[in-house]
C-alpha positions in Angstrom: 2.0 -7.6 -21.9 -0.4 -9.0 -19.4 -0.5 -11.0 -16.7 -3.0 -12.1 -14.5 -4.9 -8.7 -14.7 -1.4 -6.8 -14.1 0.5 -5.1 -16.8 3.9 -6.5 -16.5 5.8 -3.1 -17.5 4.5 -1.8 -14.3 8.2 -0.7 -12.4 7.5 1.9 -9.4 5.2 0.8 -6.4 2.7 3.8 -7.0 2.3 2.5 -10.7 1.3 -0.8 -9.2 -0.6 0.4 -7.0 -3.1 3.2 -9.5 -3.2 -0.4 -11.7 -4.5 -2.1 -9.1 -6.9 0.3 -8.5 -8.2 0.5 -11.6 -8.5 -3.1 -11.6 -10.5 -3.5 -8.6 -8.0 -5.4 -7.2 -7.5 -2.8 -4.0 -10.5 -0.3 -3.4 -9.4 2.2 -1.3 -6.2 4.0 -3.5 -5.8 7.1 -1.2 -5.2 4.9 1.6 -2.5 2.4 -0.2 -0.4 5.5 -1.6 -0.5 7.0 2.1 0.6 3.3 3.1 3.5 4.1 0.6 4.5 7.5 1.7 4.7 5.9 5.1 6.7 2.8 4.3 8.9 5.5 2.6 9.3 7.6 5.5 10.7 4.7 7.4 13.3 4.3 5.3 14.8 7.6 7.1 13.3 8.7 10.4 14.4 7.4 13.8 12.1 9.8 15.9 10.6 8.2 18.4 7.3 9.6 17.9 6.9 9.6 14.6 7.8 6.1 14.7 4.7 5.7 17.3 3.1 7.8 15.1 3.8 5.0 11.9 2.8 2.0 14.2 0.0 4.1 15.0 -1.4 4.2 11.6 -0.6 0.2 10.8 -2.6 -0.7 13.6 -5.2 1.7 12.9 -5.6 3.0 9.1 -3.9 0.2 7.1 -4.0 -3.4 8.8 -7.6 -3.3 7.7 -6.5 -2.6 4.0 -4.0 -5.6 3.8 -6.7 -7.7 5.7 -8.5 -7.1 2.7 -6.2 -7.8 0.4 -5.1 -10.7 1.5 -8.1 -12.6 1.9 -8.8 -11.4 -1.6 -5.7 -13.1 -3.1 -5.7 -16.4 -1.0 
């Protein structure tokens, strides 16, 4: 089934996020699945400076990216 666009059998974030590739609904995919294998990192590192390093890369690689996407879904 599908809705809005989205295939609704879609379970895991990196299958949402290849669909909404291919759907033109985010355009840079590299950039999203790093986003991912960042958010996942989190989930288990309390270093210091690789949490620098993570706020780093929000502030420069992916607030851009959800800029983008949210100004394309409001």
């Amino acid at each position: 089934m599908i809705l809005n666009g989205l295939k609704d059998d879609l379970n895991f974030p990196r299958d949402i996020l290849k669909e909404s590739f291919s759907l033109k609904i985010i355009d840079n995919e590299n950039i999203w699945l790093e986003m991912l294998n960042t958010r996942n990192l989190t989930s288990y590192v309390y270093d210091e400076n690789t949490a620098s390093k993570i706020l780093n890369d929000i502030c420069e690689k992916f607030w851009c990216e959800l800029e983008k996407l949210y100004f394309c879904i409001v």
